[in-house]
N, C-alpha and C positions, 0 to 999 in steps of 0.2 A: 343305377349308375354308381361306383366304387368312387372315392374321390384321392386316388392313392399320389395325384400329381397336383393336388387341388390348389390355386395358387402358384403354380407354377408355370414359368411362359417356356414352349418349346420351336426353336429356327429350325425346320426340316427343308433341303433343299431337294431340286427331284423329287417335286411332292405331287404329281401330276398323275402318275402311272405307279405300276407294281409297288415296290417293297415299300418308298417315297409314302405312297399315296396310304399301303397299310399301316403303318407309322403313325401317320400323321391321324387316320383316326383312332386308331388307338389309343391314342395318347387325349383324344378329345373325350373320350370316353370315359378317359379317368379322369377327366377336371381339367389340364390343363389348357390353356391358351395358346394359339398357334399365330404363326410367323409364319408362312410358306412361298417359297420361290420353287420358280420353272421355268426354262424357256419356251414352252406353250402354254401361251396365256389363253387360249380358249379354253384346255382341258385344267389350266390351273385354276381357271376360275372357276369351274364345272364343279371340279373338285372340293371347293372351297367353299361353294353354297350347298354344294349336301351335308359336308360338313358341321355347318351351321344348322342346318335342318335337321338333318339326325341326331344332331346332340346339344343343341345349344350353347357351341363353346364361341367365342370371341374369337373370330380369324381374319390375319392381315394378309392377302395372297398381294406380291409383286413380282411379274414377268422377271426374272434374274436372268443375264449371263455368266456363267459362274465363273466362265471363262476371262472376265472382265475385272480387274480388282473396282475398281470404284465402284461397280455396281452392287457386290459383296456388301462394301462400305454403308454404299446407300441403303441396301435391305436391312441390314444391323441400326443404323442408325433408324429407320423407318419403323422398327421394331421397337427399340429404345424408346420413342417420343409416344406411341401408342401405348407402350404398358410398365416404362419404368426399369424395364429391367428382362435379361433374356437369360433362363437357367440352364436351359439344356439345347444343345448346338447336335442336329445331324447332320451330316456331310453323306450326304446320298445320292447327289447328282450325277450323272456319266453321259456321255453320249458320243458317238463316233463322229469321227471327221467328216464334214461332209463327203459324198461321193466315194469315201472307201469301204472298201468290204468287213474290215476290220480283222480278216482270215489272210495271215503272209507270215513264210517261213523266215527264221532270223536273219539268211543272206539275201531277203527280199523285202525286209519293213522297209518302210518308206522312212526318212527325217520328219516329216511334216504329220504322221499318225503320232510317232514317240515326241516330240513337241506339244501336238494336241493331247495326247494323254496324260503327261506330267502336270499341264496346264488347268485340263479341268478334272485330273485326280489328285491331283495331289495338292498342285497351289493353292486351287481352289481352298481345298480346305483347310489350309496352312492361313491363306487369309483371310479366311471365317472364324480359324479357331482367334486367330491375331487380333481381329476384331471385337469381338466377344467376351476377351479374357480381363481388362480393364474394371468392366461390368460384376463378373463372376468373383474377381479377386478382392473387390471392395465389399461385396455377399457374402465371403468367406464359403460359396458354395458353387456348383457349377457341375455338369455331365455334360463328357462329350464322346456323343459315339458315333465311329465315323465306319461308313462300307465298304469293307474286302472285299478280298474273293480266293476260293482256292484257286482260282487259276495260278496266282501269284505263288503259292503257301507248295502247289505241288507240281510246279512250272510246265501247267500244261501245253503242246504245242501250238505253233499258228499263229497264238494270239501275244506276241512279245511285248507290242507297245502295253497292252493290257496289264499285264501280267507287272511289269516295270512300274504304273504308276499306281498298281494296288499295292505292290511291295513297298515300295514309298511309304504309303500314306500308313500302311502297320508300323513301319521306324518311324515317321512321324507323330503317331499315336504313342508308343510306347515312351518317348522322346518327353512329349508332353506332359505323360503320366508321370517321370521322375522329376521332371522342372516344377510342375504344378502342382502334386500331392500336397507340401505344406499348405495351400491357399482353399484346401477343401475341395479341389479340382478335379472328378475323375474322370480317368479318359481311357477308353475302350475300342476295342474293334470287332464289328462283327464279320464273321466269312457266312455268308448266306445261301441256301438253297431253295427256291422258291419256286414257285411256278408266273411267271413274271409275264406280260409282254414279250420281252428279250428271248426268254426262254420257247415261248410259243413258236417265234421266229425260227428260233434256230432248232426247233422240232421236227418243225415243217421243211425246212431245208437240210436236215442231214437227221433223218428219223429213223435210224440202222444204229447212227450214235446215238442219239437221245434213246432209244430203249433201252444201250447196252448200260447208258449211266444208270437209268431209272434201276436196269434187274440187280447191282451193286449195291444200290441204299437200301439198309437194313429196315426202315419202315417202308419203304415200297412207292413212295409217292413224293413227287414235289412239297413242298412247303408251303403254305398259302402265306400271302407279305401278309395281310391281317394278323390273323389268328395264330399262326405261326414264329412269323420273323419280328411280327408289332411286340408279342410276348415277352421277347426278346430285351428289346429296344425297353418294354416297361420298364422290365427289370432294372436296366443298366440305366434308365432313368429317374429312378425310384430313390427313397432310405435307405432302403433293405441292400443298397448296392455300394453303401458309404465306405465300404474296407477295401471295393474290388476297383481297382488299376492297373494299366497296362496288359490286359488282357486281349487275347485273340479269342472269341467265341464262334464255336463251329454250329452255326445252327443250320443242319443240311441232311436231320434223319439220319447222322451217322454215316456220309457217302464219304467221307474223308479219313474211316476206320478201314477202309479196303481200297483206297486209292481208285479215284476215278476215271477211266476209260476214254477221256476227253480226249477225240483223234479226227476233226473236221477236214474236211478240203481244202488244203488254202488257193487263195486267189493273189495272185501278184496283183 
């Protein structure tokens, strides 16, 4: 084991499944101490005891709504009392409306998807980073990298509410990086390509597009959140990442060098 985070405590939300869940061990792997929220607390805890078992890091899992500010509050403070102090903030949680498809053309979204979507993409992390930063600022150090998407970056169809609350949270991110830089604060985004949960779903249900993205990415394959997207995340979690702010990082094998293909079924 490398100890490139050693000493250092990291809040991953959406730490349950795909990118969340590669993160989060990644990051145990290099030393650090985890913080993790989910709103499935079976698979969060699941998650959180291999965690511990494969690597022997310190991990606090609490069921989060992220959709919820006081609950935000609560995980941060919960975090706060167990290690003193929180260095690095991911904001990776997302999940659809209940009952929507999450697939509707722009004279078809609903109020109630673009509602939910700003709420747990963007506020969410707007009041995670809010929370966090108090902490960070009296550290004189801090990384926060929160998850994109090209959907937003190359306004792929269908998915508007989507698209709206990942564009968000890049202004927000980048926002942060010019307020926060003096206090040692850096703050990042990444746009990610992965082979995820999410992405299986939507493989299996429109598998004519999913092969036409795959034959466009110049390495030929999804990303694994591990090995791939966690790398990522080190990075921008790391020393070695002390100069870099307000960044958009394309970690997606290069599909966003030939524009993506992304053209689903929408569902009203």
């Amino acid at each position: 084991m490398s100890e490139r985070l050693a000493g250092r405590v990291a809040l991953v939300t959406g730490s349950a499944l795909g990118i969340g869940r590669g993160i989060a061990r990644r990051y145990a792997n290099e030393g650090a101490a985890l913080v993790l929220a989910d709103l499935d607390a079976e698979r969060g805890e699941t998650g959180a005891g291999e965690i511990r078992g494969d690597f022997g890091a310190e991990v606090l899992f609490a069921r989060t709504d992220v959709g919820v500010r006081a609950e935000i509050e609560a995980l941060v403070a919960a975090g706060m009392q167990r290690f003193g102090h929180i260095d690095i903030l991911v904001n990776n949680a997302w999940g659809r409306r209940p009952g929507s498809s999450g697939f509707a053309p722009v004279e078809g979204v609903l109020d109630a998807d673009v509602e939910h979507g700003f709420r747990i993409g963007a506020q969410a992390a707007l009041w995670a980073m809010q929370a966090v930063f108090p902490g960070m600022r009296e550290c004189g150090w801090g990384r926060i990298i929160n998850l994109c998407s090209l959907n937003g970056v190359n306004a792929h169809p269908y998915s508007v509410a989507y698209n709206m609350a990942k564009e968000a949270l890049r202004t927000l991110t980048r926002t942060a990086a010019r307020e926060w830089a003096p206090h040692g604060i850096c703050c990042n985004a990444i746009c990610p390509g992965a082979a995820t949960e999410a992405y299986r779903q939507f493989a299996a249900a429109q598998p004519e597009n999913a092969a036409e993205l795959l034959k466009l990415n110049p390495m030929g394959y999804m990303g694994d959140p591990e090995r791939d997207i966690g790398g990522v995340a080190l990075f921008l979690a790391s020393e070695d990442a002390r100069y870099l702010t307000g960044n958009t990082l394309f970690a997606d094998g290069g599909s966003h060098i030939n524009g993506v293909p992304w053209n689903p079924t929408p569902r009203c």
